[in-house]
C-alpha positions as CSV (number, residue, x, y, z in Angstrom):
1,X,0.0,0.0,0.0
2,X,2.9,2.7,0.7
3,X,4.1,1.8,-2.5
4,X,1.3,2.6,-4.2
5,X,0.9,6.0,-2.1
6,X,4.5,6.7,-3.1
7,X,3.9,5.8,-7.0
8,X,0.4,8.2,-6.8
9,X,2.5,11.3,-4.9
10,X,5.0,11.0,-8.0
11,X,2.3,11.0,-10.4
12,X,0.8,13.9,-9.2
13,X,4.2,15.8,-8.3
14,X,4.6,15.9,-12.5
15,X,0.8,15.9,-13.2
16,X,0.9,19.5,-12.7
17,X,4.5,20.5,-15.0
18,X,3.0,17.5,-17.4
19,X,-1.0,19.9,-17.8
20,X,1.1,23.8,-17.3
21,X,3.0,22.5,-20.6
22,X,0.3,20.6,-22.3
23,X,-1.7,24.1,-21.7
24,X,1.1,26.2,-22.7
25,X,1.4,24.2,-25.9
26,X,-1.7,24.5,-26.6
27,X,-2.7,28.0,-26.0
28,X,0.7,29.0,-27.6
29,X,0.1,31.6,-30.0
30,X,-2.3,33.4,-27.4
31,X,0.8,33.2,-24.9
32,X,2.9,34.8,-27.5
33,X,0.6,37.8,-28.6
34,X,0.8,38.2,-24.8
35,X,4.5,38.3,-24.3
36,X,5.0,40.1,-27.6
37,X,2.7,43.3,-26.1
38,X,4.5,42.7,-22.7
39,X,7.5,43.4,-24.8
40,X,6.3,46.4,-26.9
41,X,4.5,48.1,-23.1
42,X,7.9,47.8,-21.5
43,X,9.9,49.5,-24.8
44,X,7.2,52.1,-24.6
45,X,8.2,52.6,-21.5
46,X,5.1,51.6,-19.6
47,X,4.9,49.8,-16.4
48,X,3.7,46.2,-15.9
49,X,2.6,45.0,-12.7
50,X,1.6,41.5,-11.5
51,X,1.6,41.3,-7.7
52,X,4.6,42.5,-6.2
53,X,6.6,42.2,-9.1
54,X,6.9,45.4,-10.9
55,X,8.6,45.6,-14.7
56,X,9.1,48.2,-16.9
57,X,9.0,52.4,-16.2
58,X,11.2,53.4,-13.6
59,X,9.9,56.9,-11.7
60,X,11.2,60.0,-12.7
61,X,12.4,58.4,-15.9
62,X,10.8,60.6,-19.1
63,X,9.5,57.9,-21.8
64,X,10.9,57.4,-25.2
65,X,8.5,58.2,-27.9
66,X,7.6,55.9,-30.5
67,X,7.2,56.8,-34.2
68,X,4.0,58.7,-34.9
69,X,3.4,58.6,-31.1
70,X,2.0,61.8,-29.1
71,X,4.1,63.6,-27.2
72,X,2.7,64.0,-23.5
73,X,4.5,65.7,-20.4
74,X,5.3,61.5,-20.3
75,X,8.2,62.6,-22.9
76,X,9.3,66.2,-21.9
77,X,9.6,68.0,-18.6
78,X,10.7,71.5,-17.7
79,X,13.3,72.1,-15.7
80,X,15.5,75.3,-14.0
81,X,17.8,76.3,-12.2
82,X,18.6,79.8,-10.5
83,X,21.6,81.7,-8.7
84,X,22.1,85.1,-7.0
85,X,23.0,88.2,-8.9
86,X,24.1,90.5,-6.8
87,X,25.2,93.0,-9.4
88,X,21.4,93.7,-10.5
89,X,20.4,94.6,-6.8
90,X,21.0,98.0,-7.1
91,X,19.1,98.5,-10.6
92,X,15.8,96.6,-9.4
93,X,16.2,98.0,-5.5
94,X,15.7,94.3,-4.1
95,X,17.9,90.9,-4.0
96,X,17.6,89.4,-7.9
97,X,18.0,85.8,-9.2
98,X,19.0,84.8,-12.7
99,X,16.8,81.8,-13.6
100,X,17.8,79.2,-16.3
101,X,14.9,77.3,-17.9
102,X,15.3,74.7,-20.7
103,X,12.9,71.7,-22.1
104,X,14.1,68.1,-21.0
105,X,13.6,64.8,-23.0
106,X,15.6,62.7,-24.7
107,X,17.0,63.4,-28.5
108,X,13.9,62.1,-30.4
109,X,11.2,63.9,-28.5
110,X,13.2,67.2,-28.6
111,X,13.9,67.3,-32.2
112,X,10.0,67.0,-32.8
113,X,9.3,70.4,-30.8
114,X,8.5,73.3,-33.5
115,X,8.7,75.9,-30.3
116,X,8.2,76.5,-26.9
117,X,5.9,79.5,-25.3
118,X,7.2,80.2,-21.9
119,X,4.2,81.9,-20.1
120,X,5.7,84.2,-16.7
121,X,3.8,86.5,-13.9
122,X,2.3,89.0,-15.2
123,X,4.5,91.5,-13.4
124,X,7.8,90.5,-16.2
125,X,8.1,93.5,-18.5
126,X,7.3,90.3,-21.1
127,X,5.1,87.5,-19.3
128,X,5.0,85.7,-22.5
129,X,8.4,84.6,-24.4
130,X,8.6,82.3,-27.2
131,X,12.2,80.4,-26.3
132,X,15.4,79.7,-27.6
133,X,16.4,77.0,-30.2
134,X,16.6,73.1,-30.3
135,X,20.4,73.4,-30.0
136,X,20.1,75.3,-26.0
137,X,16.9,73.0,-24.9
138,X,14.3,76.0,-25.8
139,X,16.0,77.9,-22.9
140,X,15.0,80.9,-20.8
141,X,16.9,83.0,-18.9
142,X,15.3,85.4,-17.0
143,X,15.8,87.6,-14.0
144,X,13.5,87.2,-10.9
145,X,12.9,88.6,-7.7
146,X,11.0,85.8,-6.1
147,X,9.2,82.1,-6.6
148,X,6.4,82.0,-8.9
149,X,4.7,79.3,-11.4
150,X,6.3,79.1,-14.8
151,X,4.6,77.1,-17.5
152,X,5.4,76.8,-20.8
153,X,3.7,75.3,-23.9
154,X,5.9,73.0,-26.3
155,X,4.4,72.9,-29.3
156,X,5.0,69.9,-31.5
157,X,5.5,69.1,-35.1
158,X,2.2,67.5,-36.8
159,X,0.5,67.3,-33.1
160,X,-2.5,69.9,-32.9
161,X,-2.0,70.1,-29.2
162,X,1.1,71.5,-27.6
163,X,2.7,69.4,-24.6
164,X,1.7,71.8,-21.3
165,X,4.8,72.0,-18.7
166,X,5.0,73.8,-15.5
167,X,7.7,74.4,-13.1
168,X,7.7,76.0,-9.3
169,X,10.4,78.5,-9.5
170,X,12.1,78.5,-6.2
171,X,15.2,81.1,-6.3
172,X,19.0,79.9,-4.8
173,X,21.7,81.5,-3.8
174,X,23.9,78.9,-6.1
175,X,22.9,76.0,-8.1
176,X,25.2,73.6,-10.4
177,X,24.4,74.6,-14.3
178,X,21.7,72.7,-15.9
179,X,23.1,69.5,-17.5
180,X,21.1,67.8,-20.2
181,X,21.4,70.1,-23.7
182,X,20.4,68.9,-26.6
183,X,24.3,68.7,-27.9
184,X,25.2,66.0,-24.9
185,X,22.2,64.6,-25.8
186,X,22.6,63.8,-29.4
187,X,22.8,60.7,-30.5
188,X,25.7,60.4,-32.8
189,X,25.2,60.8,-36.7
């Protein structure tokens, strides 16, 4: 009798590898459509999750836009730094801040930006500023005399609606320079 126990506990410990591969044979093209858009999600830089196991986007990481694909604030971000200028005090009669604003992404998603509106306070002499070229990130720089919201419109080539960014300007005394243009960028030719 324990023999037979033993032969049924050895049956059933490979009954269940013997049906997962009889099932995965059989439902194998379904199981590779699913794999293949696993794939394709993670490239596109979504996240999969199932349970605790998390794959693909990483946080804080800006996604890599596929051809023909919309550009969202997924692909771009705006970003700044700012540092004392204590030379400008005396003109303005108050402690001012140069602020240094560029358009972050990687290579591909720049080069599809046509131009970038920077919208300011209302109290700049110009709130609104269309920026700089493709080769500086669509920078702005700007003097300031305290925080305020800075957003900015990207628009994009053959997209009817522009990527909308916005920043919290917080003024430093020092900050590193902004890292990231377009040049370091670049994928090589």
């Amino acid at each position: 009798m324990a023999d037979v126990i033993s032969l049924l506990e050895a049956i059933a410990k490979l009954a269940w590898p013997i049906l997962a591969g009889a099932l995965l044979f059989h439902y194998r093209s379904l199981v590779q459509s699913l794999l293949q858009a696993a794939v394709a999600r993670v490239q596109r830089g979504d996240e999969i999750k199932v349970g605790i196991v998390t794959i693909g986007q990483a946080v804080g990481q800006l996604k890599l836009p596929s051809t023909g694909e919309t550009l969202t604030d997924d692909h771009l971000a705006l970003i700044h730094r700012s540092w004392r200028v204590p030379s400008r005090d005396s003109e303005f009669g108050q402690r001012m801040y140069q602020i240094h604003l560029i358009v972050f992404g990687t290579a591909e998603a720049l080069r599809r930006i046509q131009y970038v509106v920077y919208r300011l306070e209302k109290a700049y002499p110009r709130p609104v500023q269309v920026a700089g070229a493709l080769e500086t990130n669509f920078e702005l720089k700007e003097l300031a005399n305290g925080y305020s919201l800075i957003r900015a419109e990207a628009y994009i080539r053959d997209q009817a609606e522009p990527v909308r960014l916005s920043r919290f300007n917080d003024l430093t005394d020092q900050s590193p320079p902004l890292k990231g243009t377009y040049q370091s960028m670049a994928e090589p030719k």
